[in-house]
Each structure stands twice: as C-alpha cells, then as structure tokens.
N, C-alpha and C positions, 0 to 999 in steps of 0.2 A: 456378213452373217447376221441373221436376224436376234435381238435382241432375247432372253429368258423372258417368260413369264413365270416365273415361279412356281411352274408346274411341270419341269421338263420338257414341257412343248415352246415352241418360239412365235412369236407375236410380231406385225411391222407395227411400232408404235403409231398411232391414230386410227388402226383397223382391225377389229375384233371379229371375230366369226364363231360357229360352230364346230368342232374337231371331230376329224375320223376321215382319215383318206390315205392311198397310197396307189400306187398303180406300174403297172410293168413297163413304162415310156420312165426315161430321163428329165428331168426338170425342164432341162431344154426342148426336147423332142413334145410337150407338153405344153408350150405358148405358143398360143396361136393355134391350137389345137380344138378343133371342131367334135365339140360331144353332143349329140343331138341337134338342136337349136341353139346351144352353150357356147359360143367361142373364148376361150381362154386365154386373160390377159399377162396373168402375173399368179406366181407365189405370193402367198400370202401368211402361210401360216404350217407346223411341222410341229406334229406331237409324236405319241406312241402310237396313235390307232394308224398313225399317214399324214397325207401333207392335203392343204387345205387352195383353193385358188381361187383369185375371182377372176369371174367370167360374165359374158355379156349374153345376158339372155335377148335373142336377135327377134322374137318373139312380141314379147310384150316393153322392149325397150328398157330395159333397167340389167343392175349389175345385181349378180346373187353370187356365194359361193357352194365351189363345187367341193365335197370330201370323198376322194376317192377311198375303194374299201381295199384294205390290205390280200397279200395274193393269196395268203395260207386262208383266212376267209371267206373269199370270193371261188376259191378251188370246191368249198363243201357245199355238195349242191341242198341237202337240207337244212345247215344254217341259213344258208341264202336266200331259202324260200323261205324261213322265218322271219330273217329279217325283212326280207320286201312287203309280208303281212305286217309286220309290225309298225314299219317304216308306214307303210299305208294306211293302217287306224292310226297314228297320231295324227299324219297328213290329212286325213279325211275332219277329223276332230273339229279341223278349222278352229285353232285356238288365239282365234282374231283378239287377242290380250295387249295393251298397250308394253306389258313387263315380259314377256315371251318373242324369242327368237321362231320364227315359224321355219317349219318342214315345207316346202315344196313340194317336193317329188323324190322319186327314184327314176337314173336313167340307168341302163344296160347297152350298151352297144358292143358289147363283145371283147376287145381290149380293155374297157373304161368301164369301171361297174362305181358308180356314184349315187351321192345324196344331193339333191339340189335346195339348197339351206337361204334363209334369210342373209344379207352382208349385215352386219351390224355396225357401224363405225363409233370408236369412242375408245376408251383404255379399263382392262379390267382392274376387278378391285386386289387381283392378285398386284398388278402394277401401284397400284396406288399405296398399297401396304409396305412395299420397297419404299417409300419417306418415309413411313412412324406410323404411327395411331391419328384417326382419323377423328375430329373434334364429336364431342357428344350427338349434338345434334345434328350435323351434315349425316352421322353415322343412322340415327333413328331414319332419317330420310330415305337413307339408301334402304334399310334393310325392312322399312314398309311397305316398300316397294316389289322386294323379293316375296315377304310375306304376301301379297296379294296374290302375284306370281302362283306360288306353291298353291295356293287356298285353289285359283281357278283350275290347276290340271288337276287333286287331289279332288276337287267335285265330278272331274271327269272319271275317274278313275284312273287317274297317271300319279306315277311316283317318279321322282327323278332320280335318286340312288344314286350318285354322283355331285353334289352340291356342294361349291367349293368359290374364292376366290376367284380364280382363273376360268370361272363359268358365269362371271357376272360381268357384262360391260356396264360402262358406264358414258353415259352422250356428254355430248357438251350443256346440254340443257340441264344436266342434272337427272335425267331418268335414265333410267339399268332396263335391261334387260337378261335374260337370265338363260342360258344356253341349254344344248342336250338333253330336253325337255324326254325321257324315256327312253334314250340310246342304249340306257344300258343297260335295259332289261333286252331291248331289241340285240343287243349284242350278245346277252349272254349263252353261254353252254348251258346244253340240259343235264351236261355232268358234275354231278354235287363235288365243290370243290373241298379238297383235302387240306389239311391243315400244311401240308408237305406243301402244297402248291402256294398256302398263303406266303409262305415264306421266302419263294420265289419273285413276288412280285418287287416292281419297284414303286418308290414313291408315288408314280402316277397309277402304280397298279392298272398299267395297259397292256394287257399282253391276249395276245388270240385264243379265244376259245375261254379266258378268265378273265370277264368283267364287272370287278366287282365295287367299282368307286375307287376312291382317292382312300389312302390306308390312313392319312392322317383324320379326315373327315369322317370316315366311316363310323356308324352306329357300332356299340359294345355287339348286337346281335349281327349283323352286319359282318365285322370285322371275324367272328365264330361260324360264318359261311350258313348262318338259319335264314330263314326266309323273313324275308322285313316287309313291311308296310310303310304308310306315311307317316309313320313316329322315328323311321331312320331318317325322312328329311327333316324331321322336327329337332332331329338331333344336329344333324349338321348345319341347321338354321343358327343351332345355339353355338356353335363352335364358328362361325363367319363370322355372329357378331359380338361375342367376347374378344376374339381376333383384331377386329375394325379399333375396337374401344379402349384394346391396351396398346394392338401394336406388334404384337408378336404371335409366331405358332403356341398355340396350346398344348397338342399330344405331337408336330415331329420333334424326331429324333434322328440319329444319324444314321440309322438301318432300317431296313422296315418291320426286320421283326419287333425293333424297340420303341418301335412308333407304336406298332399293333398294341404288345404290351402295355403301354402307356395309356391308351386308351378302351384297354379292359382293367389294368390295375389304379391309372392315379386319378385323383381328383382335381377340376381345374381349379385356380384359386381366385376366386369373387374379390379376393381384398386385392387384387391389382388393378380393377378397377378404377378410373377416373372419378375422385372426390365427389363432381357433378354429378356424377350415374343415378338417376332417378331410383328412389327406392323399389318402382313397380319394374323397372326394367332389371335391377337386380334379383328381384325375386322369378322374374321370367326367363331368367337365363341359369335359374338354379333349377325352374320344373323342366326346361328345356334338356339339360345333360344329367338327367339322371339314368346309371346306367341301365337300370330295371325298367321294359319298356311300356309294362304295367304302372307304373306308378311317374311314368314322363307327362307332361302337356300329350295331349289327345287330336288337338284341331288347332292348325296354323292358324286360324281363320279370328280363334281365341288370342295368338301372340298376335293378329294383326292390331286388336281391340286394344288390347293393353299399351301397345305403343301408341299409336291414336291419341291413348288418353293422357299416358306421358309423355310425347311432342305440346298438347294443349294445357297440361295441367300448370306448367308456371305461368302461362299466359293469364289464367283464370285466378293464379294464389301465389303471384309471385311471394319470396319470403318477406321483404316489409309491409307489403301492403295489411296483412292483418293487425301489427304493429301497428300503423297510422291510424288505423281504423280504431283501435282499442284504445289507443289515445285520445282520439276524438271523444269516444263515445265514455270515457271516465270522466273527463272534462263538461260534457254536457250535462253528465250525471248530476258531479257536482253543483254544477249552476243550480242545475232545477233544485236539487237538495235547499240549497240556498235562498233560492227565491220562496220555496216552502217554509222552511223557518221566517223570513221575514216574515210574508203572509200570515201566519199562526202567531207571531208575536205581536205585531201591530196593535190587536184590538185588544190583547192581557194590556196591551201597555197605556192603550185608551180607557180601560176601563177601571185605570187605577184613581185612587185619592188625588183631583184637583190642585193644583199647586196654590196655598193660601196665604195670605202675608200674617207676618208674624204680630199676633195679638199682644200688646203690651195693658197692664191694668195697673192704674195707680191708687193706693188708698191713703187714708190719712191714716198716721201713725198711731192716732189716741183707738183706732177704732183695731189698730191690729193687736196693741194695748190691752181692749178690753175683750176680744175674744173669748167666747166662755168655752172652759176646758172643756176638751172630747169633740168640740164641734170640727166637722169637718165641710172644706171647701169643696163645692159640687159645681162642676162647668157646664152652661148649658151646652146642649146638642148640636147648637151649631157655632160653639165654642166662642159666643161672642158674649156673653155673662158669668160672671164668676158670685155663687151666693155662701155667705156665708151667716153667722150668727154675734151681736155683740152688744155688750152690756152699755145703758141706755141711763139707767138709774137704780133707782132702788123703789120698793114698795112701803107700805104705813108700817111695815113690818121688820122693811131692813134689805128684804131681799132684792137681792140685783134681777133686775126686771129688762 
C-alpha cells in the first residue's frame, strides 16, 4: 500500500505527480495499457479525484503521467467539454516556468478519458512536514520559489484555488514545483455550492461536481462558497508557510466542519513562530491571513519581494557586525579627539614663560640697615636687577643724604 501524503491521497515516496484520475479498467487491466501514444507502466499515485500512473509517452520518448477523470465526471458531457476547454487554455498558456508542473494534453479514447501531466520526481512538502518544522531559511527557499510560481500563472490570468502542501514537490536539488496549476476551477460545477454541501466534504474536499480546494487551506471567502481571486492563493500561500515554520496545521481539525469553522472564526498565532523568524517575514504572514480579503496582501509578486529581502538582509546586517563597526568607529573618535587636544595644547604650552634659573642677590647688611623708610625694592624687567634706596650720609645740615 502506498504511503499517505497527508492529504488523503497516497504518494510512492520519490515520485510526485499531479492528481485527478480514475477510470472504469482495474489497476491491473490498466499496466501496460495503451492510451493514445501513452503506454502505461505503473500506479503511481491515488487521491479523491482518481488514481494517477506513469506512462511512457512512445512519441517523444519520455515518461509523463496520466490522471485519469473519475466516471461520474466523465459521464457529463457538458462538464467535459468545459473541462477539456479549460484543460486546453492552461495547456496552450505554455507555462514554460521552472516552479510549475505543466499540462500536456488531454486524451479521450473512449474507455480512458485523461490528463497528460508533467512527472515530477521528488517528495512533497506535505511529506516533508511529517519530521517537524522545517528550518528558517531552507523554508524562505522553498516558499520563494512557490511565490514565483503563483506571481507567473496570476500574470496569466490563473488562480490555483487549491494550494497546499501536498501540491508542492520538492527535487533533490532543492527546487519545488508546484502542482494543479487551475484544475480546479477546470473542475468546478457551475452550481453554487451550498453551505449543506460544504459540510459534506472531506479534508481533501474532493468530491465530483464540488471543487472547491483543501478545507483546511481554503481562503475565509473561499471556504463561504463566494467567488475568490488571487488573494485566496495569497491566503493559502500564508497558511503553507506558517505551516513550514512551526511544524504544524494551523486551521485542521478533526472534522471538516471544525476546520471550516476554524478558519472563518480563529486567529493563527504569530507567537509560535521560530525566535529566528525575520521581523519582515512575520509582518508578511500577518497581511497574508487576514480574513478580510480587502485588507490582505494584494500581489504575490509583493510577498516574493519581501522574502528576497529577508533571505539577503542578515547577509547585508548580520546582528554584530554594526556592533564591531560602532566600536571601531568610537575608538577612532577618540583617537582623533586626542590627537586634537594634543595639537591645541602644544603651542598654549610653548608659549608660556621660559623656564629661568633662580636669581639669588646678595647685599651688604649695613646698606639693608640704612634703608630709608617707605622705599621700595623695584625688580628690573628682566628680573636681573633689584634697585633700591639707601642712606649714604648726612648733609651740612644733618640730613641723611
């Protein structure tokens, strides 16, 4: 038995494909089975739309798979001609994208009514989410990549309405691709579904004639059966990569009405984010899920930008490098500061008073002696005379002279 991918359909691990098949032959009576130019080698793969195979396109030499369409389906002959127009503008679109699974063709041979789909080989991110949370940055990688993805069919005029884990492979090289690029609008009924019907569906929300996305993924408008745009894949964008980054579902639950619920009533919680979580990625995955489809992110094209710039922003600012930098540059501060004062002091300090030896002056005692009162000692100017006044004799009269 093939392995879950965590989307009710089953996966052979190392081979990813596109879903949607089923056909009135037995599994058995169906290898080795000739659908056009297609020979059929193997099951591959088994969801709710049908079971998936690859086959060897005898034509051009390579393997693709085939997704056979379910009988209740393939019985309505005006879904069928909708879907084979619809199948036909993606196909024609030529959505030669390095992140996109491509359409083929549609064959009809009468028994076998099929999609001839790209093979993808690699394991989705539904698989990969089965270990834990996937590290900060492997995760930006991945979901750049998806973002591109969304940005080139949303220029086309495609919505994917479907956008999920289990819709992203992922190579050994490291690059996704990104599955059922418009199935299912190609798949849907033109009868507006009931809120009675929503609550019929199962988690993978695959049932004939009501296709309306994954219940857990699905946009708040989306999930109310209104007509969505490319802000319901802008929604599910956000709910893959909050997913990727903690590790767990976000809105399911154990029913699908409580899932529905969940994701028209609860808020996801931003605080279980990974400590690392870039501030710009967190604020992009708050405009991303808001439920109001007015007030969400408008253009994937804008989340590709944002990520971009948080994959490259510690490269540019890791957190010490401004640290070493402002240390640096206080420290040089200083210096100059320093060299400046020296500078400015140097010539105050040359252009002070001369260092001069100490003037000593000897007199005779009789002459300090005779001193006449009130005189005072006057220094010359270049302090090398000291004059004073002093009595000598006397005059005819008496007077000291």
């Amino acid at each position: 038995m093939l392995p879950a991918n965590g989307d009710g359909a089953h996966t052979r691990t190392g081979t990813l494909q596109l879903r949607l098949c089923h056909s009135n032959l037995c599994d058995v009576d169906m290898i080795g089975k000739q659908v056009a130019h297609y020979t059929i080698t193997e099951k591959i793969g088994a969801g709710g739309m049908g079971d998936v195979y690859r086959a060897r396109d005898n034509k051009l030499g390579r393997d693709v798979a085939l997704k056979v369409l379910p009988d209740a389906f393939a019985a309505d002959p005006q879904r069928m001609a909708r879907f084979k127009r619809e199948a036909q503008i993606l196909a024609s679109l030529n959505l030669n994208h390095p992140n996109i699974a491509a359409i083929h063709g549609v064959e009809d041979t009468g028994d076998v009514r099929c999609l001839v789909l790209e093979l993808v080989e690699g394991e989705t991110l539904a698989s990969l989410l089965e270990r834990g949370a996937i590290p900060v940055d492997e995760a930006l990688k991945i979901v750049v990549q998806i973002a591109r993805a969304l940005e080139c069919a949303h220029e086309k005029g495609i919505i994917h309405r479907d956008l999920k884990p289990a819709n992203v492979i992922v190579g050994a090289d490291g690059g996704i691709k990104v599955l059922d690029f418009g199935l299912a609008k190609a798949l849907a009924d033109d009868t507006a579904t009931t809120d009675s019907e929503l609550a019929t569906l199962s988690p993978t929300a695959t049932r004939a004639g009501v296709i309306l996305g994954t219940a857990a993924y699905m946009s708040p408008e989306q999930a109310k059966g209104k007509e969505v745009d490319r802000r319901a894949d802008i929604w599910a964008f956000g709910v893959v990569l909050l997913e990727l980054l903690t590790g767990r579902s976000i809105f399911r639950r154990e029913t699908v009405s409580e899932t529905m619920a969940a994701v028209l009533m609860t808020e996801p919680d931003l605080e279980e984010l990974p400590r690392e979580t870039p501030v710009a990625i967190r604020e992009l995955l708050a405009r991303c899920l808001r439920k109001d489809p007015t007030s969400r992110l408008r253009d994937i094209g804008d989340a590709r930008i944002h990520i971009e710039e948080a994959k490259s922003g510690p490269e540019r600012s890791a957190p010490a490098a401004p640290s070493v930098q402002a240390t640096k540059a206080w420290w040089a501060f200083a210096a100059m500061t320093l060299i400046a004062l020296a500078l400015a002091w140097a010539p105050w300090r040359r252009s002070g008073p001369p260092d001069q030896p100490t003037l000593r002056f000897r007199q005779d005692p009789e002459d300090i002696l005779n001193l006449i009162g009130g005189t005072a000692l006057s220094l010359s100017r270049d302090g090398k005379y000291l004059a004073y006044v002093v009595r000598q004799g006397t005059d005819p009269n008496g007077r000291s002279i």
